[in-house]
C-alpha positions in Angstrom: 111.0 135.1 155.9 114.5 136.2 155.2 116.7 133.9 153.1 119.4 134.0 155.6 117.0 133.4 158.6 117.6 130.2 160.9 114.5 128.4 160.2 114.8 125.6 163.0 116.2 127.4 166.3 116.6 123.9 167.9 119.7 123.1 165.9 122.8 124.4 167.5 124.9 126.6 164.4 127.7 124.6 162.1 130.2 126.8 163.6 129.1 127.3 166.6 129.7 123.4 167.9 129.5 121.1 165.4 129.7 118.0 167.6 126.4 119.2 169.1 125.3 120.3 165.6 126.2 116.8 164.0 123.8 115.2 167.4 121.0 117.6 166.9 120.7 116.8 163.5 120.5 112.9 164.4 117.8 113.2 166.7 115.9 116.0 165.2 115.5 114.7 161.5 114.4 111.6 162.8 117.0 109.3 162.0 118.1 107.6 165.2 116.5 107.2 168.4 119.0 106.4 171.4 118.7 102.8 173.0 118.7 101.9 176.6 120.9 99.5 175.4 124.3 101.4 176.4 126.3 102.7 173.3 123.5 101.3 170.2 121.1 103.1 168.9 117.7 102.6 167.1 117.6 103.2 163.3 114.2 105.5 162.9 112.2 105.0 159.4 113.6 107.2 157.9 117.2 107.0 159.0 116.7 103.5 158.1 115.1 104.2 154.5 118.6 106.3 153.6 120.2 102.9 154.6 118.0 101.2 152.3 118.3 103.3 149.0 122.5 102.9 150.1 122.2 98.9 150.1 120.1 99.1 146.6 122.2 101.1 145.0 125.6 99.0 146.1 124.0 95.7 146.1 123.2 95.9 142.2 127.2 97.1 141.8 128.1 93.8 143.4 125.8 91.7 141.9 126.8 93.6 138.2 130.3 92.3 139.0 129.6 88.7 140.0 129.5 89.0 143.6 126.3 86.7 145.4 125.1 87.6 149.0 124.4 85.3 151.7 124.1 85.0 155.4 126.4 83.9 157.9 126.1 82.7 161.7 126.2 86.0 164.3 128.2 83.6 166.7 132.1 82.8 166.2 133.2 80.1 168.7 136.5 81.3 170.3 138.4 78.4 169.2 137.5 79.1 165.5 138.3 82.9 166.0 142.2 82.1 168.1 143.2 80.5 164.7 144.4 83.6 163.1 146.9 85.4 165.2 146.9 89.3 164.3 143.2 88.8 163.4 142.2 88.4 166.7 144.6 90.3 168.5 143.6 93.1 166.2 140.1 92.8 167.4 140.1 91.2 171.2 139.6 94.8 172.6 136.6 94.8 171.2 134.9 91.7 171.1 131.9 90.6 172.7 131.3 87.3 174.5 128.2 85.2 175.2 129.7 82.7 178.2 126.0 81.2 179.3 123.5 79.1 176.9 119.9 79.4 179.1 121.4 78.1 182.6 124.5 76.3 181.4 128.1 77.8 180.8 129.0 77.6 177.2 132.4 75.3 176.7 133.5 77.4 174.2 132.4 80.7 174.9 131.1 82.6 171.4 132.3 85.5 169.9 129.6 87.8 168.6 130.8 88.8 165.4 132.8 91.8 164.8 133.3 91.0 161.9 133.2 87.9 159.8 136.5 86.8 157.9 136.7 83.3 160.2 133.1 82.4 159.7 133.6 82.5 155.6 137.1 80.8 156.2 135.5 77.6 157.7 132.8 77.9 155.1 135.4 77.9 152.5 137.5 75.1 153.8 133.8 72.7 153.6 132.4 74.1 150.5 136.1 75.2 148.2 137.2 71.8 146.4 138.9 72.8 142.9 140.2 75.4 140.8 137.0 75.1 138.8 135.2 76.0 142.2 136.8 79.4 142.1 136.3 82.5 142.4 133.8 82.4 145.0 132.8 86.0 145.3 130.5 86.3 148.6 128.7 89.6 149.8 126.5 89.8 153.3 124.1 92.5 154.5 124.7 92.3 158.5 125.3 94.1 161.5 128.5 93.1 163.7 129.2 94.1 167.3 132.3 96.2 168.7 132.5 96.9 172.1 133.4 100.7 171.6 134.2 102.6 174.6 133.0 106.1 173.2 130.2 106.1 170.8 128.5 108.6 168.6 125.4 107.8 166.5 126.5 106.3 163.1 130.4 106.9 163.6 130.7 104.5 166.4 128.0 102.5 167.8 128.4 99.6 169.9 126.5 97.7 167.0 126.3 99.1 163.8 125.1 98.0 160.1 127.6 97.1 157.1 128.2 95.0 153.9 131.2 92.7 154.3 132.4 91.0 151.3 134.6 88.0 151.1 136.0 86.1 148.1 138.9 83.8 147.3 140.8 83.4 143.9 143.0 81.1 142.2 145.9 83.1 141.7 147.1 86.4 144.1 146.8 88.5 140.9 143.2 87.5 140.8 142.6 88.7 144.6 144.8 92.3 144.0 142.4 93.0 141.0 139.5 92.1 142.7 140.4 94.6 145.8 141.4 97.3 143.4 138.3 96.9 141.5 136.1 96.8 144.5 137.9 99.9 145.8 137.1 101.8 142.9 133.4 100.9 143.2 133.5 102.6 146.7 134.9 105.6 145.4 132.4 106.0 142.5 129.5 105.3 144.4 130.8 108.1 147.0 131.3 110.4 144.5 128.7 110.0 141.8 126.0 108.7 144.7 127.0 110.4 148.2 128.5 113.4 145.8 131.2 113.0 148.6 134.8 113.5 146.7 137.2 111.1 148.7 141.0 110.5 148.4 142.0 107.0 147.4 145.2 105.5 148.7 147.0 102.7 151.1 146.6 102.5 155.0 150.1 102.2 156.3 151.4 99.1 157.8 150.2 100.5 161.4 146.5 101.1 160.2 145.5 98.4 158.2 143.3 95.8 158.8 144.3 92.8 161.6 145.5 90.1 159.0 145.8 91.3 156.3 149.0 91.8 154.1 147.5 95.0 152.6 144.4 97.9 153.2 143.3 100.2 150.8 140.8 103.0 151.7 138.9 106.1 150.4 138.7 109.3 152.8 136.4 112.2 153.1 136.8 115.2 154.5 134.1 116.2 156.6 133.0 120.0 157.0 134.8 120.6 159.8 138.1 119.2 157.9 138.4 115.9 160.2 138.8 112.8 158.1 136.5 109.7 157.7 137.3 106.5 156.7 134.3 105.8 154.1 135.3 102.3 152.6 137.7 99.6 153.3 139.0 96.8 151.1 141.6 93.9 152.4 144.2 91.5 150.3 144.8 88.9 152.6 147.3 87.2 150.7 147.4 83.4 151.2 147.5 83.9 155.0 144.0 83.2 155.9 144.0 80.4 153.8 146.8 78.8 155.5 145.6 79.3 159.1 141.9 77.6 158.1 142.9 75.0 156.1 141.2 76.4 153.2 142.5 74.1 149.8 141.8 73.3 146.5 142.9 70.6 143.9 145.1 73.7 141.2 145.3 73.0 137.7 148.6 70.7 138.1 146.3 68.1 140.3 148.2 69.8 143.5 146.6 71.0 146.4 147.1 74.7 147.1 145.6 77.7 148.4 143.5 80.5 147.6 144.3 84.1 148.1 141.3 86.1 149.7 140.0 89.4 149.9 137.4 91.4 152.1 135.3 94.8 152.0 133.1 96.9 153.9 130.8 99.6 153.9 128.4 100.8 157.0 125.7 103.1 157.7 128.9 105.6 158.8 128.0 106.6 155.5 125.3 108.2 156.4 127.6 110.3 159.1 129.5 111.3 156.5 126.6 112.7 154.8 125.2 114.6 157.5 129.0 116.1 158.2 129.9 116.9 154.4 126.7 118.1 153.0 124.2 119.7 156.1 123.7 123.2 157.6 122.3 124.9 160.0 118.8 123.9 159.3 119.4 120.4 159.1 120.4 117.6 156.5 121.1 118.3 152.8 120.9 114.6 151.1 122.0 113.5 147.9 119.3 112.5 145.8 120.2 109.5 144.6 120.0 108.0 148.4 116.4 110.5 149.5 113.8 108.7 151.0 111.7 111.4 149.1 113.6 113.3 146.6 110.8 115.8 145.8 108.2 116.7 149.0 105.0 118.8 148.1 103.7 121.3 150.1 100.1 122.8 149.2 99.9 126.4 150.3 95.8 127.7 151.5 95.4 123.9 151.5 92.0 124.7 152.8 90.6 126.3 149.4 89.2 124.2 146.6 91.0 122.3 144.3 94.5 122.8 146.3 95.1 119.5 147.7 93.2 117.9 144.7 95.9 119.4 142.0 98.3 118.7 145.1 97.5 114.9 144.5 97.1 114.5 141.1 100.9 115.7 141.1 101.6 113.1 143.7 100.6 110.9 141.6 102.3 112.0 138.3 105.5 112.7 139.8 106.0 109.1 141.4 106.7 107.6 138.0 110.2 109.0 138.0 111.0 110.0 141.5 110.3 109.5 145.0 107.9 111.8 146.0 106.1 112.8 149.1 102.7 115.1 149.7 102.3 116.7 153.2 99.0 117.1 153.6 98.9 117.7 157.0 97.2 120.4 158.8 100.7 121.8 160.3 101.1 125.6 158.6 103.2 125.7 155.2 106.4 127.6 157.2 106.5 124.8 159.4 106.7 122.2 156.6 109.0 124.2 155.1 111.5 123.9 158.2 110.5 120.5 158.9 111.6 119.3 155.5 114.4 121.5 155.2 115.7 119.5 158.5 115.2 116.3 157.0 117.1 117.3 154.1 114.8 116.6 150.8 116.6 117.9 147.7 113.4 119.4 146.6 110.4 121.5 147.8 107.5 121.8 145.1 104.9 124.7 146.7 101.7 124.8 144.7 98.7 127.1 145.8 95.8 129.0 144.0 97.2 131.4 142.2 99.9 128.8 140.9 97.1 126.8 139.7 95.5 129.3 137.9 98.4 130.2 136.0 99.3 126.3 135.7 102.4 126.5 137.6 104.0 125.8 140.9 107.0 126.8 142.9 110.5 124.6 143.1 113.0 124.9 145.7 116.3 123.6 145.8 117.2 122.8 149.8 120.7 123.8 148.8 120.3 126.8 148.2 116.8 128.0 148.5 116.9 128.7 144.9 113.2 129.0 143.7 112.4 128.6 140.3 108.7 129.2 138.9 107.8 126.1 136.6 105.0 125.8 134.3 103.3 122.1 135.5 103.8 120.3 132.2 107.5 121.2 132.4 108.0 119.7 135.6 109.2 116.2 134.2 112.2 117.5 132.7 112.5 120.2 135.4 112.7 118.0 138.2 115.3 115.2 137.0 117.6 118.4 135.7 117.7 120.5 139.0 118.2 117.0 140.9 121.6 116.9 138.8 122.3 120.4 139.3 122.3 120.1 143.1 124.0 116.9 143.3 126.5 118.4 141.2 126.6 121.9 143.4 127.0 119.0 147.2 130.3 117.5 145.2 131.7 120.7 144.4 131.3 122.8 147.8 132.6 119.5 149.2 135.3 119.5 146.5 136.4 123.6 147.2 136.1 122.2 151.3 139.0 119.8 151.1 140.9 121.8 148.5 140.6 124.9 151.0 142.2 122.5 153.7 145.2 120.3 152.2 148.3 122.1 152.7 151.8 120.7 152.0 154.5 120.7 154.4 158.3 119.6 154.3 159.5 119.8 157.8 158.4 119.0 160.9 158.0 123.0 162.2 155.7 123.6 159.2 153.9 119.9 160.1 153.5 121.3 163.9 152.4 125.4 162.5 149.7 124.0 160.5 148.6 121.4 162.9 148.0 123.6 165.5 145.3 125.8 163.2 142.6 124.4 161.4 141.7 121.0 160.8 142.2 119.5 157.5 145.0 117.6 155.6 148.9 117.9 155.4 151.0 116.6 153.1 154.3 115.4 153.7 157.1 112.6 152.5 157.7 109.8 155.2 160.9 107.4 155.5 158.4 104.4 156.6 159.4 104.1 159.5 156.7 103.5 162.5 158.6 105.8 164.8 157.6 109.1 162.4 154.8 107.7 162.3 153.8 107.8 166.1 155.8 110.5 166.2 153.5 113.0 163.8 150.4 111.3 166.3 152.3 112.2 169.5 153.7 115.8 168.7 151.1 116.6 165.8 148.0 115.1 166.7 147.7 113.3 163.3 147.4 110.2 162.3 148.3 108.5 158.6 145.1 108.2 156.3 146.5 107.1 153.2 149.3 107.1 151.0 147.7 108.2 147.9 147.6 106.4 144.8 148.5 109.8 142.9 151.7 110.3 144.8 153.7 113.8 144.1 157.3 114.5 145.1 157.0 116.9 147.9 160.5 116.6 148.9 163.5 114.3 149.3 163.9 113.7 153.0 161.4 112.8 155.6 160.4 115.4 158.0 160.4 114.0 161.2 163.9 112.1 160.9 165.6 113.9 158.2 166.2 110.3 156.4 165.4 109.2 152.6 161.7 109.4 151.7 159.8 106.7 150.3 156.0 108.1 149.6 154.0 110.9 150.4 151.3 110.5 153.6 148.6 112.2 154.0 147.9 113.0 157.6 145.2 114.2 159.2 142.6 114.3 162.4 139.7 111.8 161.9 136.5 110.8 163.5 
């Protein structure tokens, strides 16, 4: 079969309609399954198993750094929620409400969480008691509910799966650090895990979280060059604090109160790897978050000794990676596609002749590179062309986003490269909310970040013509 060949005809092309693509690829590789529950959809095994290895792999980073996870309540009582004003008009749209216990209305009608910043603010208020108390550095692995209107599998579902950390500090300079730091562990998990390169920077007054006195996110640019917000983290300030009650006995035998923080990452992770990384046969995963990182595929299965050697390097190859044999009676070109779809990093091929010469066949699913290994190689073969293609993900992902930032300085150049292909602009803003609405309204763009490595573009704001005060980078996102 030709290199170039489409191996799996029921995946619509990249290019061709990527929504559709971006769907097929959901259903096909067997990560999500719709509900008849309107908007939510079922995590499959092994859409849920890429979830898995993502919570491993963050959960140890929290816990390295001092952070302890436990569980809250699903249900907020609206009372509790009404007692922080932006915070719930941020969310009301979306909130869901249970008004009936059994047969009898509820007094207070609950609140299924969207998310969970009141729930640890009461908790604080019982548990918080002195500065010696503190920090309290809180992580939970949950799924919240938001009433989305459109939905799209991992992106936006009605329900959806997250980590949502929450801490409070002594001192405000405590709580910045702490939303910095946690920031930065986003970003280095995207990029050294995901292989996903994502700008780091500061939502805008007009996107940042309900609540909070400042958001800080990391973007990544998706193939089609439409943003997606990968990672939040929140510095509430003192204001939650206030509004809950939440106090402590300080160091000068005063009360006072705690500044807070909160972050989040969700299995829209795993959209962003489908839309950075996969091609028209299917998923391309990092392999630092595989379910199986190496798949074997015994070719003439059927003559002796094949799937015996195919087993015995099963066996030898799950003591440093995660490792799967198909030993089904399905033809070898239709593993090949099947696990092409589903995106392992490698494909190890091993037949009779390759066992007579004491070899077998490697694959990278990047690139179809093969590579013909001699057996007792393989453990240093393996781990090094694991590296090489998580290395080879970043960088195409890398060359995508550099191919699609452009700069602009006035609003005709803002409204010329708008109109073409998707992908960043950037430009200087004034800071005012009017530009901003007016770049969405005339440009179709809305603000992602200003980045933390800002550059002088020009002096003057584009859209008004008054004194600049940072760059933006705009963009269309999912």
């Amino acid at each position: 079969m030709s290199q170039n060949k489409k191996m799996v005809e029921a995946i619509t092309p990249i290019n061709e309609d990527f929504t559709q693509w971006y769907t097929d690829i959901c259903l096909k590789a067997e990560l999500v399954d719709y509900s008849t529950v309107k908007g939510c959809v079922i995590l499959r095994p092994y859409g849920y198993a890429i979830w898995e290895n993502i919570m491993h792999l963050l959960d140890a980073r929290f816990k390295a750094t001092g952070h302890e996870n436990v569980a809250m309540p699903l249900f907020i009582p609206e009372s509790l929620l009404q007692k922080e004003k932006d915070h719930v008009e941020g969310f009301a749209p979306e909130v869901a409400w249970v008004t009936m216990g059994g047969s009898e209305p509820l007094e207070d009608r609950l609140c299924v969480r969207p998310t969970s910043e009141t729930l640890f603010c009461d908790h604080f208020a019982h548990v918080l008691h002195s500065y010696r108390d503190l920090p309290m550095k809180y992580n939970q692995w949950c799924s919240v509910v938001r009433w989305e209107k459109t939905t799209r599998p991992f992106l936006r579902t009605r329900e959806f799966w997250w980590q949502e950390g929450h801490t409070i500090h002594e001192t405000a300079q405590e709580a910045i650090e702490e939303t910095e730091q946690q920031l930065e562990t986003y970003a280095d998990f995207c990029e050294n895990e995901l292989n996903i390169p994502v700008l780091k920077g500061k939502k805008t007054d007009k996107e940042k979280f309900a609540g909070a006195e400042a958001t800080y996110t990391i973007e990544a640019m998706m193939h089609d060059g439409k943003a997606l917000q990968s990672g939040t983290s929140h510095y509430f300030g003192d204001g939650f604090s206030r509004a809950f009650g939440v106090q402590f006995t300080g160091r000068d035998n005063t009360l006072q109160y705690p500044f807070q923080t909160s972050w989040g990452m969700s299995t829209r992770l795993i959209g962003a790897i489908i839309m950075t990384h996969g091609d028209d046969e299917g998923l391309i995963l990092p392999p630092a978050i595989a379910p199986y990182q190496v798949v074997i595929v015994p070719v003439a299965a059927h003559k002796p000794g094949v799937l015996e050697k195919a087993e015995e390097l099963r066996a030898r190859l799950s003591k440093f990676v995660r490792v799967k044999l198909d030993d089904s009676e399905n033809s070898p070109g239709w593993k090949f596609a099947q696990w092409e779809m589903k995106g392992v990093p490698l494909r190890l091929e091993i037949g009779p002749k390759d066992i007579e010469n004491g070899q077998c066949v490697l694959v990278r699913r990047d690139n179809r590179e093969k590579a013909f290994t001699k057996l007792e190689d393989l453990v240093a073969a393996i781990p090094a062309l694991l590296d090489a293609l998580g290395k080879s993900l970043y960088a195409r992902a890398e060359a995508n986003r550099a191919g699609r930032t452009w700069t602009a300085t006035t609003m005709d150049e803002v409204l010329e490269r708008a109109g073409g292909e998707n992908g960043y602009i950037k430009t200087m803003w004034c800071g005012d909310l009017a530009c901003e609405e007016m770049m969405k309204e005339k440009a179709g763009l809305s603000s992602r970040c200003m980045p933390f490595a800002q550059e002088h573009l020009s002096d003057v704001c584009p859209c008004c013509g008054k004194p600049a005060k940072a760059m933006v980078v705009w963009g269309k996102a999912y």
